[in-house]
C-alpha positions in Angstrom: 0.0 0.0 0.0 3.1 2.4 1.1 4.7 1.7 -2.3 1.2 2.7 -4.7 1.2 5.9 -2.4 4.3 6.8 -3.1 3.9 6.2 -7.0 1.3 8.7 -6.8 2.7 11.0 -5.3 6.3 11.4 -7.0 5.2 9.3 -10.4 3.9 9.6 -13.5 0.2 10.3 -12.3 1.1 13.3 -10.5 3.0 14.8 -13.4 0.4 14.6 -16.0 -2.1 15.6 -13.2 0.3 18.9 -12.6 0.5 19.3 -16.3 -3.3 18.9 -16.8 -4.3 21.2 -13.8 -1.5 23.9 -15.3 -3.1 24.2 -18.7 -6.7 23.7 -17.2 -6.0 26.8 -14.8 -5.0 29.3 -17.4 -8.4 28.3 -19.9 -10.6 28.3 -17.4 -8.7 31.6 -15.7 -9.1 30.3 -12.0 -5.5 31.2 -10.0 -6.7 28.3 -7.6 -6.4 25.6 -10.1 -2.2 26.2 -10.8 -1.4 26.9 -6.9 -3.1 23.4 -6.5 -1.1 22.3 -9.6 1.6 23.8 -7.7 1.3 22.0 -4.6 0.8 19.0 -6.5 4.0 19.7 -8.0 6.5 19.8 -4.8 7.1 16.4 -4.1 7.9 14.9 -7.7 10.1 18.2 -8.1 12.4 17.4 -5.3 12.2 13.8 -6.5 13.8 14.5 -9.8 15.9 17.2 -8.3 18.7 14.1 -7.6 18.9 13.9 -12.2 22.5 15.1 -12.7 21.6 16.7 -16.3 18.5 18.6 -14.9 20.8 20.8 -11.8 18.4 22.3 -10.0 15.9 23.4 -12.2 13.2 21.2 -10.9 13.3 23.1 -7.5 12.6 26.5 -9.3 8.7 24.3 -11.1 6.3 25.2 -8.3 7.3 28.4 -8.1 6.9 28.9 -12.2 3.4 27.7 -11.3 2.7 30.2 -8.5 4.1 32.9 -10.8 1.3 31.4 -13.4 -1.5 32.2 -11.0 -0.5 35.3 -10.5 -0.4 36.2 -13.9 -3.3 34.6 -14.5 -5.0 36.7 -11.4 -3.6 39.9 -13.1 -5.3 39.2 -16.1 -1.5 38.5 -18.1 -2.1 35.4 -20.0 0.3 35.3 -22.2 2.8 35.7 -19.1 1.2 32.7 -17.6 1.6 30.3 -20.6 4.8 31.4 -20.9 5.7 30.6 -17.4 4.5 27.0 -18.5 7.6 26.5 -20.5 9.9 24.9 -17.6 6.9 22.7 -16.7 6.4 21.2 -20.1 10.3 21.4 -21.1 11.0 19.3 -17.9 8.2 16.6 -18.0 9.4 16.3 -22.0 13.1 15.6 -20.9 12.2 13.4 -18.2 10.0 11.7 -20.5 12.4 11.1 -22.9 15.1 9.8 -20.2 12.5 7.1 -19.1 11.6 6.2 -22.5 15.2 5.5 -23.7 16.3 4.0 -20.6 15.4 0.8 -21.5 17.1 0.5 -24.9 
């Protein structure tokens, strides 16, 4: 039971779910919806934090997602998607690392 609980937390699920609450937060324009995204966001961040070619980048994603709810709040869209970019440019790198780990 410990072991599905902690695949939620720091796994796949939570980073899609992070992803999907980001992108959901900026169309729907409800600030709420990214700090949750945000929160969400903490513990797989300091999980991947220990990937030698990422630094410390991860660290820095829940507060690109706090900064998107405040853009969003201040009516700056195009700020908030921007502020995306770490989110999605991490999740595609960690992707690809788990994808070609197995070849």
């Amino acid at each position: 039971m410990q072991t599905i609980l902690v695949q939620i937390l720091f796994g796949w699920p939570a980073i899609i779910l992070t992803n999907l609450l980001a992108v959901a937060g900026i169309l729907l324009k409800r600030p709420w919806i990214l700090v949750s995204g945000g929160i969400l966001s903490v513990p797989f961040s300091l999980f991947i934090n220990g990937y030698p070619f990422l630094f410390h980048i991860p660290l820095l994603l829940p507060l690109t997602l706090f900064g998107s709810a405040w853009a969003v709040h201040a009516k700056k869209y195009l700020l908030a998607w921007l502020l995306l970019i770490p989110l999605a440019g991490i999740t595609s790198i960690l992707a690809v690392a788990v994808l070609t780990q197995f070849r």
